[in-house]
C-alpha positions as CSV (number, residue, x, y, z in Angstrom):
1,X,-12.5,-14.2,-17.4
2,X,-15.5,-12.2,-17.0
3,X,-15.2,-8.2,-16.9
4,X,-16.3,-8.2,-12.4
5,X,-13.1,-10.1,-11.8
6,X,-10.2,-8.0,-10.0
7,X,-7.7,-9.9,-8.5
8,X,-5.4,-7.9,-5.1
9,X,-4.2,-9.4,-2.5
10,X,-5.5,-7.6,0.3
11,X,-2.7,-9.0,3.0
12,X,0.4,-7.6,1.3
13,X,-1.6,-4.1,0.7
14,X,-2.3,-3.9,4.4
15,X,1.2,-4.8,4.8
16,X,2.4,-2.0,2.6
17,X,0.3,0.0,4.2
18,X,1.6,-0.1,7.7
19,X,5.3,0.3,6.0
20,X,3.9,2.9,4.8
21,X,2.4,4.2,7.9
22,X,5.8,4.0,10.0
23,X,7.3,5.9,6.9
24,X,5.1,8.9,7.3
25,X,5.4,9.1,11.1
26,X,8.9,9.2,10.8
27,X,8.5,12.1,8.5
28,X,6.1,13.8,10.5
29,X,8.0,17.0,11.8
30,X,10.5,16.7,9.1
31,X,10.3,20.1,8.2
32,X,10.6,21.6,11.3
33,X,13.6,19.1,12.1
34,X,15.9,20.6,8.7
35,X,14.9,24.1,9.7
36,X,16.3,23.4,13.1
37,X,19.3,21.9,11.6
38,X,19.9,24.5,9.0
39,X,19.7,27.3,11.6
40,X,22.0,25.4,14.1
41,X,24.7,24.9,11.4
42,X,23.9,28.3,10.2
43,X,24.9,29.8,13.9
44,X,28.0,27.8,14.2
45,X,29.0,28.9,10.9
46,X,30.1,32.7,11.3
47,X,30.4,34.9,8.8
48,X,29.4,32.1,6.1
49,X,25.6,31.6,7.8
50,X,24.3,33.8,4.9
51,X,25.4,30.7,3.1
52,X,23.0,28.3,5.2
53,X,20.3,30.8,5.9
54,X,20.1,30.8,2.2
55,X,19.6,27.0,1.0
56,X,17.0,26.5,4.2
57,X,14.9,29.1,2.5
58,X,15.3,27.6,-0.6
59,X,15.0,23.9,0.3
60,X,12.2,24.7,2.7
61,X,9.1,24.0,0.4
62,X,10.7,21.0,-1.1
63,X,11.1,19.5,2.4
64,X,7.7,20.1,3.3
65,X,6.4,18.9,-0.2
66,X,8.4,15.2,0.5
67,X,6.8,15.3,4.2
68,X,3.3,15.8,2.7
69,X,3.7,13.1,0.1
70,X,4.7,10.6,2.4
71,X,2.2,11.2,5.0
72,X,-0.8,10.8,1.7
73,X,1.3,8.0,0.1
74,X,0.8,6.2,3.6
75,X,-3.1,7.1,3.6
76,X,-3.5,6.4,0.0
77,X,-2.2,2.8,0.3
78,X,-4.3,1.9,3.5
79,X,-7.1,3.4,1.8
80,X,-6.7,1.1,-1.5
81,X,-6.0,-1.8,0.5
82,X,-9.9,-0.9,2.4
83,X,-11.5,-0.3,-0.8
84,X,-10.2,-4.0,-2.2
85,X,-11.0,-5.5,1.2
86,X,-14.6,-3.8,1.7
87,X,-15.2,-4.7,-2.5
88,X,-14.1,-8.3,-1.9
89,X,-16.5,-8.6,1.2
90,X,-19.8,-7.2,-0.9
91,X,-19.0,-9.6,-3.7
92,X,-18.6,-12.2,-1.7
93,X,-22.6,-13.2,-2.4
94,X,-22.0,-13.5,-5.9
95,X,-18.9,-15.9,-6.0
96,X,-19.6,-19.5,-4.8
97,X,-16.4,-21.2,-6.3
98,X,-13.8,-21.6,-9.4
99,X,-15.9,-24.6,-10.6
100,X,-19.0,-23.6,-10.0
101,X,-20.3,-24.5,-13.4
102,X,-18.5,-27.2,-13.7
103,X,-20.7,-30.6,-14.0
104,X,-20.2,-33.5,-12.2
105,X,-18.3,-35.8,-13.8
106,X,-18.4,-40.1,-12.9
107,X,-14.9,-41.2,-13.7
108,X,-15.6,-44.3,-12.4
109,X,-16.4,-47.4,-15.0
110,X,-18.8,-49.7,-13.9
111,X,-19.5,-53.0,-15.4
112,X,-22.5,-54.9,-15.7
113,X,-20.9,-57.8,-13.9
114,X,-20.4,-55.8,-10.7
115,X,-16.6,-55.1,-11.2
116,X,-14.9,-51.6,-11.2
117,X,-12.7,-50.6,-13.8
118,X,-10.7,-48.4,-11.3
């Protein structure tokens, strides 16, 4: 194996990539939808809302941090999946086939009286 070869299969990282995709646009607005929900549930709570007021502003940041990491994860993976795909395409000169130095090889046994072996 020389040290050029990198084997990816471009297909299933394109795949994983648009999984990916529909992850992050699910989580797009994530953030705002738990403060929503935290301040809802903290006005129907009464004289506990201190309670919920209190673990929004302390889950807040993580929220947004696992809405950010979705959203790169998505572009990360389409991004990898281009840089295989656009690498495979500029190498493509170079590679001609598996058995490319491969000689020909006559399997075939003639015989001087005009029979084949095979």
């Amino acid at each position: 194996m020389s040290t050029e070869e990198v084997g990816a299969n471009t297909w299933a990282a394109m795949d994983k990539g648009v999984q990916a995709e529909a992850m992050a646009e699910a989580m797009v607005g994530l953030e705002e939808t738990f403060t929503m929900l935290m301040d809802d549930l903290a006005s129907y709570a009464g004289w506990i809302s201190s309670g919920y007021v209190a673990v929004r502003d302390e889950l807040q940041p993580e929220v947004h941090k696992v809405q950010q990491n979705g959203i790169s994860l998505a572009n990360n993976i389409q991004a990898g999946a281009s840089e295989v795909a656009q690498n495979d395409y500029e190498a493509g000169d170079r590679f001609t086939e598996a058995w490319g130095e491969m000689p020909e090889v006559n399997f075939k046994d003639d015989r001087p009286d005009g029979t084949e072996r095979f």
